[in-house]
N, C-alpha and C positions, 0 to 999 in steps of 0.2 A: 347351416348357420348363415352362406351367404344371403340364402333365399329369404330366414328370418328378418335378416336387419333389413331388408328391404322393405318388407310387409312392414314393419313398425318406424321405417323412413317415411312411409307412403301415408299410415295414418297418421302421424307426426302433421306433415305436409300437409291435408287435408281437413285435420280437425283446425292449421290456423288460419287457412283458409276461410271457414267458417265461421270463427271470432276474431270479430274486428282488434278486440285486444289484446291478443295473445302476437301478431304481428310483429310485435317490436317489443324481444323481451332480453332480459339482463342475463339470464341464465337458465338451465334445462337441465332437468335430475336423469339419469339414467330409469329407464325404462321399469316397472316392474309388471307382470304380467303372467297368467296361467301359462300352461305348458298350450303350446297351438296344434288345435287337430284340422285336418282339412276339410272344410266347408263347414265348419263348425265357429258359432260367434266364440268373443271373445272378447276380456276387457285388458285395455293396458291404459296405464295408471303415470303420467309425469305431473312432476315438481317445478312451475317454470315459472321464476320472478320477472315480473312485468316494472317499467318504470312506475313510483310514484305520483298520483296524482299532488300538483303544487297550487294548493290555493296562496296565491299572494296577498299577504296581510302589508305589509310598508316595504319598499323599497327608495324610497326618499324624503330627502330631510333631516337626518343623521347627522349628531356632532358629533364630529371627530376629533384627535389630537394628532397634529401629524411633529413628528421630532425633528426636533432643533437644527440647523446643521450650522455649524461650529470648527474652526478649525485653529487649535492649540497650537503653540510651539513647539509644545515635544510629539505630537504628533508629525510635527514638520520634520522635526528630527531622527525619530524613530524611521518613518520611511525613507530618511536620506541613506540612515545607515543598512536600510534593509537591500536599499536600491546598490550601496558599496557591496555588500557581501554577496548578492546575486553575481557584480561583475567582477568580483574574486579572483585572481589565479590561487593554482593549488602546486606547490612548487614541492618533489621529491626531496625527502631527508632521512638521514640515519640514524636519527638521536632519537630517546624513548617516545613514547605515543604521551601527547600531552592532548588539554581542552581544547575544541574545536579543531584538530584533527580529522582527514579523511582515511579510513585503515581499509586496507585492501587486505582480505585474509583467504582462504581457502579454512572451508567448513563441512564437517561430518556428523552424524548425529546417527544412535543406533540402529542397525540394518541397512545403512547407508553404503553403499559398495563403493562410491566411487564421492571424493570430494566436491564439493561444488565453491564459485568463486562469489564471491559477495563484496560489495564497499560500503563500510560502516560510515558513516556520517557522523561525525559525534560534535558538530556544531547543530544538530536533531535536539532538541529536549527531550523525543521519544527514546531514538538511537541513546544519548547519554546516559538515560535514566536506566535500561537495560545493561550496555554493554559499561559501563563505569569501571568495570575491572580490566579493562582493554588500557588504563592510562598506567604507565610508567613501563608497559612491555614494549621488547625490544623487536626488532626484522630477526624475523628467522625461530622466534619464538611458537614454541609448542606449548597449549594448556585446556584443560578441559573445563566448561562451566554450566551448572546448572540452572536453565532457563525457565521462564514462563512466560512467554507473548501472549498478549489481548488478542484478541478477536479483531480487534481495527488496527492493528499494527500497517504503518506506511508497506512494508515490504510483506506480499502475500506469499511468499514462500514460509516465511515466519507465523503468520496468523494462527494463533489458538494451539501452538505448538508449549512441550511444555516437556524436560527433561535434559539428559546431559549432552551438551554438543560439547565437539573436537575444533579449536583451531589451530591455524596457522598465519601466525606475520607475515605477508610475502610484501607488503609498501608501506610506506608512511608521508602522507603528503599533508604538510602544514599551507596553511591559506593566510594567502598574502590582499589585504584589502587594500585597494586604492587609494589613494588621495584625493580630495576634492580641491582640485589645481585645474591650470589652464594645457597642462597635458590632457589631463582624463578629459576635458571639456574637449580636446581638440581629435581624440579617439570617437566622442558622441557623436562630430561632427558638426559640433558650433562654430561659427566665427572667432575670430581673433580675440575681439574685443567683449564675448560672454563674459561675462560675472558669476559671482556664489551668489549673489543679490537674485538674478535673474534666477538661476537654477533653482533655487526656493522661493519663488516667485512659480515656477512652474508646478514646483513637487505641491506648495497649497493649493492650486487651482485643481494638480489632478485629484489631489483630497477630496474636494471639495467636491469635486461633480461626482466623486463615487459615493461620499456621503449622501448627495440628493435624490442618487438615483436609492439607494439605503430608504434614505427618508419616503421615497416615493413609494417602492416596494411594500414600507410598514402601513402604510397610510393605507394603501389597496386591501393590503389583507385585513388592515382594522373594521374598512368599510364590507370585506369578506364576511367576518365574524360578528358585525351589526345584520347583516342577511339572515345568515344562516339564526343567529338569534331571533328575528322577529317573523321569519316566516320557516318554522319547525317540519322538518322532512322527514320520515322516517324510513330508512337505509335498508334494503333487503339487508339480510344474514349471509348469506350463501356468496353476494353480488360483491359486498363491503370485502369479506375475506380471500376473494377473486382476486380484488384491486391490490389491496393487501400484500399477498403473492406477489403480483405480476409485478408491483413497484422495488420490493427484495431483491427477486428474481433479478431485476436491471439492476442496482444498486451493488449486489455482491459478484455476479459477475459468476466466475468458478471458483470462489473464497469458500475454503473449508468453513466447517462454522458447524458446534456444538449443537443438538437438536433442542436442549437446553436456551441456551445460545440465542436460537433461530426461534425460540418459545415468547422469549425477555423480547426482541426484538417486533414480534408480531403485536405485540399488546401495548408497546412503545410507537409502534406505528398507527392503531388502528382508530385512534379517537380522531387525529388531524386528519388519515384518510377520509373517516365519515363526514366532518366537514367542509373536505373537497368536493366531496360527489355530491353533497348536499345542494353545494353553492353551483355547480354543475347545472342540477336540474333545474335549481334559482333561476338562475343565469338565463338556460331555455326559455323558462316560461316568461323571463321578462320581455327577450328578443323576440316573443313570439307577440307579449301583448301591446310591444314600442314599436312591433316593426321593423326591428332590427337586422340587417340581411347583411352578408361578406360577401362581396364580388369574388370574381374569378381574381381579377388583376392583383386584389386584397392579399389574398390568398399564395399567390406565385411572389407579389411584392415581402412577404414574409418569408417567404423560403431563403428568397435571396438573402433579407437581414441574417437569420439562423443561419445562410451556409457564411454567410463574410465572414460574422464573428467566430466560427471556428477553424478561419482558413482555407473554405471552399471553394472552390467556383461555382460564381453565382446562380449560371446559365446551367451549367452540367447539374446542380442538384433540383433545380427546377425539372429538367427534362425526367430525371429519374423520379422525382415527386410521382409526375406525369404518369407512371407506368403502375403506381399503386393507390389506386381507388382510396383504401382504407388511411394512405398518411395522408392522404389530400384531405381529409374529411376530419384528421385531426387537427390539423393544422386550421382547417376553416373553423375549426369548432373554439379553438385556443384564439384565433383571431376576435371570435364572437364573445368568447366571456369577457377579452380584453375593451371590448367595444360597449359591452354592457357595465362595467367599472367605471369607465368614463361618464358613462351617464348617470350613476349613483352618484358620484365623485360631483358631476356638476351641480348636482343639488343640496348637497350637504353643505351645512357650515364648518368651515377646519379654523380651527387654532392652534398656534405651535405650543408645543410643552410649555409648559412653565409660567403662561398666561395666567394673572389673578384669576383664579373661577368666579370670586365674585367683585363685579364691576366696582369703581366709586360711585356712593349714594345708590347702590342698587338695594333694598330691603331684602329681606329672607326670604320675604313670602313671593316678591317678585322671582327671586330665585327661584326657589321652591315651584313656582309657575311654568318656568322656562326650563326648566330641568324634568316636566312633565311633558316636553314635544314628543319623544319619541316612545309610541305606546310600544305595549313588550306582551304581544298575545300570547296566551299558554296553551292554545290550542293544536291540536297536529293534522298533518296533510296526512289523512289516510286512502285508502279502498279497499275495500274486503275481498274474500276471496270467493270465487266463484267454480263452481263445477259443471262443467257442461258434459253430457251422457248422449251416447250414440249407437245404436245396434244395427248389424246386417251381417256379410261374411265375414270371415276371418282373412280374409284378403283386406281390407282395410277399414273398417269400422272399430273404434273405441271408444274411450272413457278418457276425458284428459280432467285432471284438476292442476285447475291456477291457484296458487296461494302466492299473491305478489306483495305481502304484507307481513305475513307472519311463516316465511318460511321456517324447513327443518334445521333447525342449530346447529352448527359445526363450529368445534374449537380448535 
């Protein structure tokens, strides 16, 4: 067997050798092939999706709508109070479990040998909405109830779980929110002389910028989906369900999850994935035909941003970058699409929501004129597929077929 998968590693490796386009390909089927006699030809037969060829039909001049950013009072106030209950205490008491309660229980469920300890939340909308029978019991209280957690439930020992659990009251800690005083101001570490004025003066401002960066966000991916609309990519099969996977795979982590479940959720994902990878190859073939290139510095200056905003050391996740070829090359690649947006972006004309669409004294037909900039081609980026044929020994001579267009379906 060892000596097999070598011989079809070896023709593998030689037949891409020999086609330029097989070089750089998305995916590779397991081999099929006759049974191998020695010194005897032989054909073996792969499935390998190649990228898409991407003819670009428009990539600028797109009107867009980019949204509004605004910032209400009760937004002001909704985050002041979200920012009290964050800095909460949670003060131990005896009296029954009421709303917004933290409950600390110890929990069993059938075939369970040994308790396990848990803190219910029931200032959660999730937690509330579940455990709701948890209010009016007391410390030390025994009962048993029957469950049904989602699939997305906050707490993954919960997830997709569904039958009679056992608990136990062992705490009951009621939350005590702050006041918005020149105490609490003087814990934040403000001055003497801070206001409420000031503080909601700050909580709009940080609104606001997280709004715009909101605003910014939608704006990109509108100018995404004006792309991927005017110049049509068509997705391998085999490459799409890859990505698919792979983005799951990261997202659920070790989350139990129904095959059912994990069915609902691949077909939930798969249409926004296809026009990621779309806008992907977009992307390439613009950087390719503007010129577009990421420096090294680019590239490690990115690292840094990604490692700050999670806490990192900026220097240490660089160096580790350093050590694997393959993040280096995604992160160049994520710096390059970001750099190809910008350049759509500065072509485009943007208007915020809510702009009359039609000007004073504009006529319809002028309308109707201007509303025809952006042509909308219905043609598609194809390439067919190709069979290249090769005989000699059975030491390495085969048969490879590329089908990078219409590969085998997989559901």
């Amino acid at each position: 067997e060892l000596v097999k998968e070598e011989i079809l590693e070896e023709v593998l490796k030689e037949a891409r050798e020999k086609n330029e386009e097989l070089k750089e390909t998305l995916t590779i089927s397991k081999p099929k092939h006759e049974p191998l006699e020695p010194e005897k030809e032989f054909v073996v037969e792969y499935t390998i999706e190649v990228p898409p060829k991407v003819e670009l039909k428009q990539y600028k001049g797109f009107t867009l709508k980019r949204p509004k950013v605004e910032v209400t009072e009760d937004e002001v106030n909704r985050e002041i109070q979200d920012f009290l209950i964050r800095n909460a205490q949670y003060v131990e008491v005896e009296r029954p479990v009421a709303e917004n309660d933290y409950v600390e229980v110890m929990f069993t469920r059938e075939g369970d040998e040994e308790p396990v300890r848990a803190l219910i939340p029931l200032d959660d909308p999730e937690y509330a909405q579940i455990f709701k029978d948890f209010i009016g019991k007391k410390l030390g209280d025994k009962f048993s109830l029957t469950l049904d957690f989602p699939d997305s439930f906050p707490d993954r020992r919960f997830r997709g779980m569904k039958g009679e659990f056992n608990f136990e009251i062992i705490k009951i800690y009621e939350q005590k929110i702050p006041e918005l005083n020149a105490e609490f101001f003087k814990k934040m570490g403000k001055p003497e002389t801070y206001t409420e004025k000031e503080f909601r003066k700050e909580v709009e401002e940080y609104i606001k910028a997280q709004k715009s960066r909101a605003s910014q966000d939608v704006l990109s991916q509108r100018a995404i989906d004006e792309l991927v609309k005017a110049n049509p990519v068509e997705i391998p099969e085999n490459y799409l369900m890859l990505r698919v996977d792979q983005y799951l795979a990261e997202k659920l982590g070790g989350t139990r999850i129904t095959k059912e479940s994990l069915d609902k959720l691949r077909e939930q994902v798969k249409e926004s994935m296809k026009n990621q990878i779309a806008f992907e190859f977009i992307a390439k073939a613009i950087a390719e035909q503007e010129k577009i290139e990421v420096t090294d510095s680019e590239v490690e200056d990115e690292i840094r941003r990604l490692a700050y905003s999670q806490g990192i050391d900026p220097n240490a996740a660089v160096e580790v970058f350093k050590k694997d070829q393959n993040k280096l090359e995604e992160v160049r690649e994520s710096v390059l699409r970001r750099k190809v947006i910008e350049l759509v972006l500065s072509t485009c004309k943007i208007e915020e929501e809510g702009e009359e669409e039609e000007t004073e004294g504009e006529t319809e037909g002028e309308k109707e004129k201007s509303e025809q900039k952006v042509a909308k081609p219905e043609s598609s980026a194809k390439s067919t597929g190709k069979k290249t044929t090769a005989k000699g020994t059975a030491k390495k001579n085969a048969e490879v077929k590329k089908d990078d267009m219409e590969p085998e379906k997989e559901k």
